[in-house]
C-alpha positions as CSV (number, residue, x, y, z in Angstrom):
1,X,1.5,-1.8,25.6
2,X,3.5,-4.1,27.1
3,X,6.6,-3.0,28.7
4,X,9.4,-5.5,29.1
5,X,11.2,-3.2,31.5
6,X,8.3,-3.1,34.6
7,X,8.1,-6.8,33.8
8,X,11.4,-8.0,34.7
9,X,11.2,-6.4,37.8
10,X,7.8,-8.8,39.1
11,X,10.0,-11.7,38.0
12,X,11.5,-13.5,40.5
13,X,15.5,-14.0,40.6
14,X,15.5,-17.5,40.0
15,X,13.3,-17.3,37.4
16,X,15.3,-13.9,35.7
17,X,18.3,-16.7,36.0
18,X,16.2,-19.3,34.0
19,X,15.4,-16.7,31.3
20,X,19.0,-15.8,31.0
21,X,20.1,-19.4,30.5
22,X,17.7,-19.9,27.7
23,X,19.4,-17.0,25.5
24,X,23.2,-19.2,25.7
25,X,22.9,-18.9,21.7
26,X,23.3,-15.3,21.9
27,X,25.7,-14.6,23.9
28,X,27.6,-12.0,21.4
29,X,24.8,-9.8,21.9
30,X,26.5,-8.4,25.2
31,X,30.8,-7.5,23.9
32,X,31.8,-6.4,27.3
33,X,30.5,-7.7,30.9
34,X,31.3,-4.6,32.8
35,X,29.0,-1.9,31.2
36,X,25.5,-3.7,32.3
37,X,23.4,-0.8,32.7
38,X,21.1,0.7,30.4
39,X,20.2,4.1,28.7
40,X,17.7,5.7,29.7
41,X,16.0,5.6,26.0
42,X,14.4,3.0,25.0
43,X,14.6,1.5,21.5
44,X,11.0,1.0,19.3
45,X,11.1,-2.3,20.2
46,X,10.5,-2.1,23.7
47,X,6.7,-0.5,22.7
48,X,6.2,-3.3,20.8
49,X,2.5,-5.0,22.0
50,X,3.4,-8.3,20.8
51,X,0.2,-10.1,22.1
52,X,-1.6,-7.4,20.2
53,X,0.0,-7.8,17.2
54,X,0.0,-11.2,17.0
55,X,-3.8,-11.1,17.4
56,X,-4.3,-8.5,14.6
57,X,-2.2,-10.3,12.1
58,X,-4.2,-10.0,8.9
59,X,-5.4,-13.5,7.6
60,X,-5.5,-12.1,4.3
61,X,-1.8,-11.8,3.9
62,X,-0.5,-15.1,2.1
63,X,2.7,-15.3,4.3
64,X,1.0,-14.6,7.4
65,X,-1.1,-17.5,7.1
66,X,1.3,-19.5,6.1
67,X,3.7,-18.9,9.2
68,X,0.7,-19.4,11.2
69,X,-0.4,-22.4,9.7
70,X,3.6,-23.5,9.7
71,X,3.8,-23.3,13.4
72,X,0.7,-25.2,14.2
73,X,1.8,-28.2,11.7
74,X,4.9,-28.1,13.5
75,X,4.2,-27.1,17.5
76,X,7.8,-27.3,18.4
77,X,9.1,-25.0,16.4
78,X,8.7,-21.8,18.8
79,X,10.8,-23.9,21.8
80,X,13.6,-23.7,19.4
81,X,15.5,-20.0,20.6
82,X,16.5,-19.2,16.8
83,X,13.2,-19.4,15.9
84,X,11.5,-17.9,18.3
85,X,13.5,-14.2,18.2
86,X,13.2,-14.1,14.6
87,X,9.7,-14.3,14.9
88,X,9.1,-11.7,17.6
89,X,11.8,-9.6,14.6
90,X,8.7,-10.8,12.4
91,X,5.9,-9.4,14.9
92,X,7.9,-6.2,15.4
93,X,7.6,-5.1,11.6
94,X,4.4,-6.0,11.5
95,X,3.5,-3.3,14.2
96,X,2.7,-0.2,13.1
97,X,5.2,2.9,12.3
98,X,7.6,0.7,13.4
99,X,11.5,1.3,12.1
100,X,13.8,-1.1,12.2
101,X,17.0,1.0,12.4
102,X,15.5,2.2,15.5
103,X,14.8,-1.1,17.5
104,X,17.1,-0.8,20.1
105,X,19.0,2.0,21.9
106,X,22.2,-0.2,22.6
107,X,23.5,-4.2,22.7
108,X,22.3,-4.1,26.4
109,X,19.0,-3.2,26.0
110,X,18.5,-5.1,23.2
111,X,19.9,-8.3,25.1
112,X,17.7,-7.9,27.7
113,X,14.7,-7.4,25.8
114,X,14.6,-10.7,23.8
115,X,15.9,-12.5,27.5
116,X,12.6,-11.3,28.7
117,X,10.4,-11.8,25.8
118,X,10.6,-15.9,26.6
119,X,7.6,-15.4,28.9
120,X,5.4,-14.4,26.4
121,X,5.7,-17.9,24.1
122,X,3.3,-19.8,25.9
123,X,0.6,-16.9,25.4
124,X,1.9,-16.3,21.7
125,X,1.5,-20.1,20.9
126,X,-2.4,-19.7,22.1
127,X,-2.9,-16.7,19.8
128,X,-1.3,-18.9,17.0
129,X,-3.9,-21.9,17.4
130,X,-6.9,-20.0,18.3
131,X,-6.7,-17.5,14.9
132,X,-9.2,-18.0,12.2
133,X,-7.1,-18.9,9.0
134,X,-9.5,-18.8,6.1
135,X,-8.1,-22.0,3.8
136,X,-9.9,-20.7,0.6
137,X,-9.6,-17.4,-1.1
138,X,-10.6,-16.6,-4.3
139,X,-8.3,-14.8,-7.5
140,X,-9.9,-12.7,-10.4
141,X,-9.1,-12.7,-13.5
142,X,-9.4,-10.8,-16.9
143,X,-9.0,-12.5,-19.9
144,X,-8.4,-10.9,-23.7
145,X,-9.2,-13.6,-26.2
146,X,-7.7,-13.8,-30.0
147,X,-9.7,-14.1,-33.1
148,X,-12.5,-16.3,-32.7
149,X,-11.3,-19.4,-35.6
150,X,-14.3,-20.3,-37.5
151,X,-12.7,-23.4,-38.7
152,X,-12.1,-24.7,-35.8
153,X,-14.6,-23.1,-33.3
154,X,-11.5,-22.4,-31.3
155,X,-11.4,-19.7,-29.0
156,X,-8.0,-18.8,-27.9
157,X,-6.9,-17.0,-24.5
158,X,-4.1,-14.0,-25.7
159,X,-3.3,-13.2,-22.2
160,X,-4.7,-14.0,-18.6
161,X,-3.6,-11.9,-15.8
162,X,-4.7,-11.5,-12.3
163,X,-6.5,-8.2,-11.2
164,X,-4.3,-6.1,-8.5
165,X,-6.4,-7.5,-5.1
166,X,-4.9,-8.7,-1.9
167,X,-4.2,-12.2,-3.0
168,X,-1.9,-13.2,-5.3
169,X,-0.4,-16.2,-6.8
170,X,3.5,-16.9,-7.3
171,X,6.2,-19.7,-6.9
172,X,7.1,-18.9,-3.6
173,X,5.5,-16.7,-0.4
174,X,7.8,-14.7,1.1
175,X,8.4,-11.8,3.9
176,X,11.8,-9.8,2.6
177,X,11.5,-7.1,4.4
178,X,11.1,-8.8,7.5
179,X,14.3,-11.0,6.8
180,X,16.3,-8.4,5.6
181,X,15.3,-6.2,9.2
182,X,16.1,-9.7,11.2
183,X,19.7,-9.8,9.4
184,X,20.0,-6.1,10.9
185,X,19.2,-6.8,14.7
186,X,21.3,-9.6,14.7
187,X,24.3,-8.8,13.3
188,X,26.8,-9.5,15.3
189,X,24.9,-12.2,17.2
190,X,25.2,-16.1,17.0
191,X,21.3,-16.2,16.1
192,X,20.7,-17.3,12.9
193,X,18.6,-15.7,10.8
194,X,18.1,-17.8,7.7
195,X,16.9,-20.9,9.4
196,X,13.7,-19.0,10.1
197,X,10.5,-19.8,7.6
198,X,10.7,-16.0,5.9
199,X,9.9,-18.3,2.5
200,X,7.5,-20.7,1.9
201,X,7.5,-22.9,-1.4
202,X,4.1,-22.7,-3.6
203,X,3.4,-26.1,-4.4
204,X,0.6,-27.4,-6.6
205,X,-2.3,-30.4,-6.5
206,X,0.0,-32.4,-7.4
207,X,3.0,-31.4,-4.8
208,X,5.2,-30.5,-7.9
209,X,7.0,-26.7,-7.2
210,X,5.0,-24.3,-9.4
211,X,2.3,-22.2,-9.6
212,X,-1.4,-23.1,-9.6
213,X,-2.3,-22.1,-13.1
214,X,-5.5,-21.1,-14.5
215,X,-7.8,-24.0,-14.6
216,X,-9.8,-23.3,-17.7
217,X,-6.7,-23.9,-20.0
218,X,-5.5,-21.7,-23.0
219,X,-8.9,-21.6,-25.4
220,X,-12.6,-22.4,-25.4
221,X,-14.4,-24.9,-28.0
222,X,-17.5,-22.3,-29.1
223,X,-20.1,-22.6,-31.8
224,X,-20.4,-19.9,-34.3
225,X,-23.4,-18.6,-32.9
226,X,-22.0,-18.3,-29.1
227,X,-18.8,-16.7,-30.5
228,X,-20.8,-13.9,-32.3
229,X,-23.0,-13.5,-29.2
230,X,-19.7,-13.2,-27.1
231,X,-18.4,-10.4,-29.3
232,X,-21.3,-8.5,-29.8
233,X,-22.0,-8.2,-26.0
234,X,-18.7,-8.3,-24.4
235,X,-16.0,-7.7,-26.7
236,X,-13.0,-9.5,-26.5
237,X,-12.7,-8.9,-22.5
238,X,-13.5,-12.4,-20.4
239,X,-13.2,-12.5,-16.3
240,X,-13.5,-15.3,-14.2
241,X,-13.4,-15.5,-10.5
242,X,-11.7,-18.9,-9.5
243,X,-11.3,-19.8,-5.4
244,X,-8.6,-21.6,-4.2
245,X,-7.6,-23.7,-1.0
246,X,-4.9,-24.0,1.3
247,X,-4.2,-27.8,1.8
248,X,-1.5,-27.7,4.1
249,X,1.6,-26.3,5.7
250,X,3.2,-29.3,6.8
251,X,6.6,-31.8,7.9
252,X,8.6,-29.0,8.2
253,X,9.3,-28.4,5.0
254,X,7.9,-24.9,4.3
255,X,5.9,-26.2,2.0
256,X,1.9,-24.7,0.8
257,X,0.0,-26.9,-1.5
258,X,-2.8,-24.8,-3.4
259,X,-5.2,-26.2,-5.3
260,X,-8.0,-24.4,-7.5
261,X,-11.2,-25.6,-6.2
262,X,-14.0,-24.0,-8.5
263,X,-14.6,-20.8,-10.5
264,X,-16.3,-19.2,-13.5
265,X,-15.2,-17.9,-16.7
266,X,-18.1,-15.0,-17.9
267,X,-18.8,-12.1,-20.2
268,X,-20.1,-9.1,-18.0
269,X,-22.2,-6.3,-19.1
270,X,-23.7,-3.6,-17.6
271,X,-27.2,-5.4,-17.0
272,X,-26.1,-9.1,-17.9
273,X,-23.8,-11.6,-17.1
274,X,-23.5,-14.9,-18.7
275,X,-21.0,-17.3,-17.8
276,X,-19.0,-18.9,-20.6
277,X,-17.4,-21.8,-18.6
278,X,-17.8,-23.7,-15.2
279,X,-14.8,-25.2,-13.3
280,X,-15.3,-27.6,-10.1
281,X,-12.7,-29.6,-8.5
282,X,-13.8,-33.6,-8.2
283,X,-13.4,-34.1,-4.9
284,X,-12.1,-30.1,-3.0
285,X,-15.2,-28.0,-4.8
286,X,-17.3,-26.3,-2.4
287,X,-19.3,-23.7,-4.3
288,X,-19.8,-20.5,-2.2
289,X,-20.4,-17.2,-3.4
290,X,-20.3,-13.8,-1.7
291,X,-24.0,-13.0,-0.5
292,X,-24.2,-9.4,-2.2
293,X,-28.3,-9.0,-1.1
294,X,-27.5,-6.4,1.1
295,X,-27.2,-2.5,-0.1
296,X,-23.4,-1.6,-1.3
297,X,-22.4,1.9,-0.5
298,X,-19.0,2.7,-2.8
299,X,-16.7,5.8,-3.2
300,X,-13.9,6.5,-5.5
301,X,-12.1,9.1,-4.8
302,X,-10.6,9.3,-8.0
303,X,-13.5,10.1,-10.2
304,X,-15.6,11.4,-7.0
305,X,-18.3,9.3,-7.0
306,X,-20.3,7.4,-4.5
307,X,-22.7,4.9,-5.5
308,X,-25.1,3.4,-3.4
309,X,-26.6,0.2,-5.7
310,X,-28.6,-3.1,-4.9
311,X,-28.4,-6.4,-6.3
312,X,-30.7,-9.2,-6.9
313,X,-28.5,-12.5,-6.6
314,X,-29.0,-16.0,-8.7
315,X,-26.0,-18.1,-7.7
316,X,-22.7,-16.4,-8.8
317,X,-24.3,-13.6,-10.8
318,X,-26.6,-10.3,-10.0
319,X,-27.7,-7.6,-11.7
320,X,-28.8,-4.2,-9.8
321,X,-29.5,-0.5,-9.9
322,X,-28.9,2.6,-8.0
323,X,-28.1,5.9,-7.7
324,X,-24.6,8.2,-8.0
325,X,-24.5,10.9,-5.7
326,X,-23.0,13.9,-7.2
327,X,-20.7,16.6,-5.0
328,X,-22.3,20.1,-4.6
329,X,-20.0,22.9,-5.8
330,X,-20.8,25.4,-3.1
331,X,-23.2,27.2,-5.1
332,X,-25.0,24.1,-6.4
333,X,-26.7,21.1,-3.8
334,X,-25.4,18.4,-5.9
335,X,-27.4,15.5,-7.8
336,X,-28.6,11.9,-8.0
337,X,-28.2,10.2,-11.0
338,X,-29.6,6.5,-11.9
339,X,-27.0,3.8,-13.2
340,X,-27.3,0.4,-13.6
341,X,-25.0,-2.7,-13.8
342,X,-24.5,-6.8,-13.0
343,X,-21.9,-8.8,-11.1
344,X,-20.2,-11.8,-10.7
345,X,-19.2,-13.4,-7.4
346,X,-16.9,-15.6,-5.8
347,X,-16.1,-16.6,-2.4
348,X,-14.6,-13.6,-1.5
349,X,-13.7,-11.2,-4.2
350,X,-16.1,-10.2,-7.1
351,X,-16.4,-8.4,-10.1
352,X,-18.6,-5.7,-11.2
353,X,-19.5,-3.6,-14.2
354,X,-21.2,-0.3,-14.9
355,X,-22.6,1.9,-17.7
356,X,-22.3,5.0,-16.0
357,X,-21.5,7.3,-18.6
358,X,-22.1,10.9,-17.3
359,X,-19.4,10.8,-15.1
360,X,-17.4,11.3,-18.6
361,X,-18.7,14.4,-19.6
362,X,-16.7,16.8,-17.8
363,X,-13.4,17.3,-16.5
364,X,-10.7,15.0,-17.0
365,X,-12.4,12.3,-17.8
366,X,-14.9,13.8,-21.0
367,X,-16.1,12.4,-24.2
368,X,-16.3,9.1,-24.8
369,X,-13.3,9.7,-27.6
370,X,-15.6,8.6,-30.7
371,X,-19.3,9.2,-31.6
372,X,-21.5,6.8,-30.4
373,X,-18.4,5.3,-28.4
374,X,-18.8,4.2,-25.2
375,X,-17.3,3.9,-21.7
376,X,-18.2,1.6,-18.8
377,X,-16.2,0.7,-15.1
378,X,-15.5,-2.2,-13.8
379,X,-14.4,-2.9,-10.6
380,X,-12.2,-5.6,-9.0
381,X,-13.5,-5.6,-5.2
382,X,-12.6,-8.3,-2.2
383,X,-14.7,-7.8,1.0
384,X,-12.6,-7.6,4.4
385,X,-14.0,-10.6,6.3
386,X,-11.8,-9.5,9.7
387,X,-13.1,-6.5,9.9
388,X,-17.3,-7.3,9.4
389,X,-19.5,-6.3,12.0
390,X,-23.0,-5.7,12.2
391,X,-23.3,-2.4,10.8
392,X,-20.7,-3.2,7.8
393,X,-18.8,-5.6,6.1
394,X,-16.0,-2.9,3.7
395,X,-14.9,-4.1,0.2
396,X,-11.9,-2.4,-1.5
397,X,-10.4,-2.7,-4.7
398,X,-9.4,-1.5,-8.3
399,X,-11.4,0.9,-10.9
400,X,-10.6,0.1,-14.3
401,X,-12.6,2.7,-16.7
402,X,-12.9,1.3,-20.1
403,X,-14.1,2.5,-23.4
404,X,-15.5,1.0,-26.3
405,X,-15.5,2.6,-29.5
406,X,-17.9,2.7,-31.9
407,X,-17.8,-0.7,-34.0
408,X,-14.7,-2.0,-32.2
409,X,-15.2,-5.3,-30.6
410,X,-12.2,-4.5,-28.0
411,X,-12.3,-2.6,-24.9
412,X,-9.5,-0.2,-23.9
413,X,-8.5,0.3,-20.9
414,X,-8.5,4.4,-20.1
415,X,-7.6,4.9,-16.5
416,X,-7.9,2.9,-13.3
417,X,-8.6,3.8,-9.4
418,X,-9.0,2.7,-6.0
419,X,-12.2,2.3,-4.8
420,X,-13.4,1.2,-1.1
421,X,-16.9,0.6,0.6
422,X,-19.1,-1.2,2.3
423,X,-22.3,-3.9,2.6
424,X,-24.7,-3.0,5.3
425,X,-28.0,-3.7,6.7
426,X,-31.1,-2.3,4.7
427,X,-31.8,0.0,8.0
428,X,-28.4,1.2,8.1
429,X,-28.1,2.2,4.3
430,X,-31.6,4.1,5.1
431,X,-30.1,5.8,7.8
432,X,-27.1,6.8,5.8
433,X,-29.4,7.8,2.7
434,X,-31.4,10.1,4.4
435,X,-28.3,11.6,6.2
436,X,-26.7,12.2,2.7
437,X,-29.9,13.9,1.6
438,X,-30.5,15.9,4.5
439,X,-30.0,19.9,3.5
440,X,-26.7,21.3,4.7
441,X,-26.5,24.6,6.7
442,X,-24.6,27.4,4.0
443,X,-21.6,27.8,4.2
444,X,-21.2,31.1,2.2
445,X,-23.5,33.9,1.3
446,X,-23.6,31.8,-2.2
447,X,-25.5,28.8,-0.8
């Protein structure tokens, strides 16, 4: 940790004086000049690693990368004071357990902390220009078509909705509660705390102020015989994974310009998918998808089950087979049972569907609802690239159990979960295998 405190006493007294003259523009932070000397606690703020945290800054958080990619464009932004203390505000909540009610002990301590915080900028401003900032990312999407028109081999799009991952796409990017904790430190001050970047503007390919939409448009143009196919395999449920890129963060202006680069619109089955529609920017596309070779480990704590599955990968789709690993029950050792399912990649989230059915038949979660019904999972997953390493890379995402009754050409939507896991190694999924199927010692005079 660093501690402000035992740092201003190495300073010099010159150089104390040089750091006091730099905080002129908050000079209501101290009311009185007699009482100079501080409590003996010490606010959360003084704990604060600010190197550290500046270094652990997810990349996967929109804003973060925006800021990041702000200050670069714009080098001289951290020389300006304003800025500079509402950013280290910034840094402050994202450290964790911090509470911003709890930042400082008193005006004192709180003035002196931010006078000696100016010696870290050079060493901040490194950490800013050396972080990897990932310019693409990728959204999924599910899709519920209308009635296929037979007239017109029209196919149109009822709804399309991102899927609950990390990313998300919206007007504007924004840090609230980091602004509204800045507004509480320095009240009372004469540092301002809206001129700092808590909001950046979402512009599109064409710099106007609104959302990247989806790229495939509102409706496909299918013959008769693709439409049937459609329904009969997958319903009246689409996805696509499209990836976007961050083209800049530039003059100043807060401004992000996103621009879909390629994607694809499919139908996903259990042991299929086939992709309806391809999308590929003229000049930005650079087609990369998620290499999913490797054994995937997964655990939802939801539905307990853990599933350990490989893939076989052509391009953006694979199809695979594993096992599910059922609990024991104390008296019982648990079970492996087979299931089987496909997926669809992008370049960093994917999509994945299983017919997995005998998790159903008990509990909570029983019967299919109608004879000859039945129920499948999909998952919505992103892989963590900041946290790969060379036994792992961990995926995470969203669970949604769906059910298909007999004769219905819709799938319903019956419960959703979180789900987390992991890609690793062939040798290290071995080693974890035969660890799970190692015989435990009892545990009662049951076992």
């Amino acid at each position: 940790m660093i501690n402000f405190l035992s740092e201003i006493r190495a300073l010099t007294a010159a150089r104390l004086m040089v750091f006091t003259g730099l905080l002129v523009c908050m000079t209501a932070l101290a009311p009185t000049a007699q009482a100079q000397q501080l409590s003996s606690s010490q606010g959360q703020a003084t704990q604060i690693d600010f190197l550290q945290t500046a270094g652990d800054l997810s990349m996967r958080d929109m804003y973060n990368r925006s800021l990041y990619l702000f200050i670069r464009s714009n080098p001289t932004v951290l020389d300006d004071q304003e800025f500079y203390v509402n950013f280290l505000i910034f840094l402050m909540n994202r450290s964790e357990k911090f509470n911003c009610n709890k930042a400082f002990s008193n005006e004192f301590e709180r003035r002196d902390f931010f006078t000696k915080s100016f010696a870290l900028k050079d060493q901040l401003r490194q950490i800013i220009n050396s972080a990897r900032i990932p310019q693409r990312f990728d959204i999924a999407f599910t899709i519920d078509t209308g009635r296929y028109d037979f007239m017109t081999t029209d196919l149109p799009f009822d709804r399309v909705s991102a899927v609950g991952l990390r990313e998300g796409l919206s007007r504007s990017i924004s840090s609230s509660y980091s602004r509204n904790c800045a507004s509480s430190i320095l009240n009372g001050t004469n540092v301002d705390s809206k001129k700092f970047a808590w909001d950046f503007q979402v512009v599109d390919e064409n710099g106007e102020r609104w959302t990247p939409g989806f790229p495939f448009g509102g409706s496909l143009k299918l013959s008769d015989a693709d439409a049937r196919v459609l329904f009969e395999r997958f319903g009246r449920q689409l996805y696509a994974v499209v990836s976007y890129q961050f083209l800049a963060a530039n003059n100043g202006k807060q401004l992000i310009q996103i621009v879909p680069t390629d994607g694809q619109l499919f139908g996903l089955s259990s042991d299929a998918v086939v992709r309806v529609k391809s999308f590929a920017h003229p000049a930005l596309s650079q087609p990369s998808y998620l290499d999913v070779t490797n054994p995937l480990s997964i655990d939802i704590p939801g539905l307990d089950v853990s599933l350990d599955v490989s893939f076989v990968q052509d391009g953006f789709r694979a199809v695979g087979k594993g096992t599910r690993q059922t609990a024991g029950t104390g008296i019982t050792s648990g079970a492996k049972t087979p299931v089987r399912g496909s997926l669809a990649v992008g370049n960093s989230v994917f999509i994945m569907r299983f017919a997995m059915p005998e998790v159903f038949k008990a509990g909570s979660h029983s019967g299919s609802g109608a004879a000859g019904g039945e129920v499948f999972m999909t998952l919505f997953g992103a892989i963590d690239f900041e946290r790969i390493s060379e036994k792992q890379a961990p995926v995470s995402g969203l669970v949604q159990v769906l059910e298909q009754r007999q004769g219905a050409q819709k799938l319903n939507v019956r419960d959703s979960f979180h789900f987390n896991g992991a890609f690793r190694p062939a040798h290290e999924a071995e080693k974890e295998a035969a660890a799970r199927s190692e015989p435990k010692e009892p545990e009662t005079q049951l076992d």
